[in-house]
N, C-alpha and C positions, 0 to 999 in steps of 0.2 A: 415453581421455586428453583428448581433444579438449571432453568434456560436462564434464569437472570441472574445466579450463581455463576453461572460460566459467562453472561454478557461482563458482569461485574470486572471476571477475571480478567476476561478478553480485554475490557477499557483501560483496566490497570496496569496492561502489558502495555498495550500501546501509547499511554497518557509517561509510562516511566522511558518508552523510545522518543517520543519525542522530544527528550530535555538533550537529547543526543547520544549519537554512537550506533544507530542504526545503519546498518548496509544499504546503501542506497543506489538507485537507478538515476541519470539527468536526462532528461526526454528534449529539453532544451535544442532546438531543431528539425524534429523529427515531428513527418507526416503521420495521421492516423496509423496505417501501415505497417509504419518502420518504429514505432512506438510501442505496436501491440508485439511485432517479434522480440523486441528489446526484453519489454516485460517478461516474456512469458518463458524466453533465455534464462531471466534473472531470477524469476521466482522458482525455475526447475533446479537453479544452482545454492537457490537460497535454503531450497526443501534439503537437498543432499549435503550440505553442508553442516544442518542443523540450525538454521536460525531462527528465530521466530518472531520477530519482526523486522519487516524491512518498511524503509522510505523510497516514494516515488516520485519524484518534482516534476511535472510535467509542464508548471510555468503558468503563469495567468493569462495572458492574449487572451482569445478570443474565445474560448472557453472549449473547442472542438476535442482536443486532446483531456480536457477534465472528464468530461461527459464518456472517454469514450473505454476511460481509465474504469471510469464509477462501473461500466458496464464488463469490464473487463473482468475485475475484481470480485464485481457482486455474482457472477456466476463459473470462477475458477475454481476446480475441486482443489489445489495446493494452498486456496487461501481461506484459511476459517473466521474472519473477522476484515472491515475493512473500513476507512472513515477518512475526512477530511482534518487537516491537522487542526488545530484549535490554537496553534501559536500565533499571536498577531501577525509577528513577520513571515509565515508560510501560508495563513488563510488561504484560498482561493489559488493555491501553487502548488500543494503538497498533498500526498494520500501515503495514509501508512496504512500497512496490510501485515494480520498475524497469519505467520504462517500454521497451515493444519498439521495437525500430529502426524507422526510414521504410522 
């Protein structure tokens, strides 16, 4: 009861960033590589900052950069939640990620 309480929380944070105002990454460019440094830049400055959610656009091509995003995210200790957006015009472009408590 307690994990779908907090899933619930998690989706509500991030369903309320995505109507906008999230801090965001553009991966737009950028090899596997230079994407995961980009990230992992942005979510150490996102942690220290305090923010707790941010946006990732990594772009739709060819899916290389989704995939490698999803893998990124799903096992970052700075990030406690993580999903593809659900707005029409970012499907298949965009990953928000809550960031984990201090």
């Amino acid at each position: 009861m307690i994990e779908q309480n907090m899933r619930l929380q998690w989706e509500s944070a991030v369903s309320i960033a995505e109507m906008g105002g999230a801090p965001e990454v553009d991966l737009h460019g950028c090899d596997v590589v230079d994407a995961e440094m980009r990230v992992e830049r942005f979510l150490a400055e996102s942690y220290r900052l305090g923010e707790s959610v941010v946006k990732i656009v990594h772009g739709r091509g060819t899916g290389v950069l989704q995939d490698a995003m999803r893998r990124l995210l799903s096992n970052h200790s700075l990030v406690a939640y993580s999903r593809g957006s659900t707005n029409p015009h970012e499907q298949g472009a965009v990953m928000y990620a809550l960031i984990a408590n201090k």
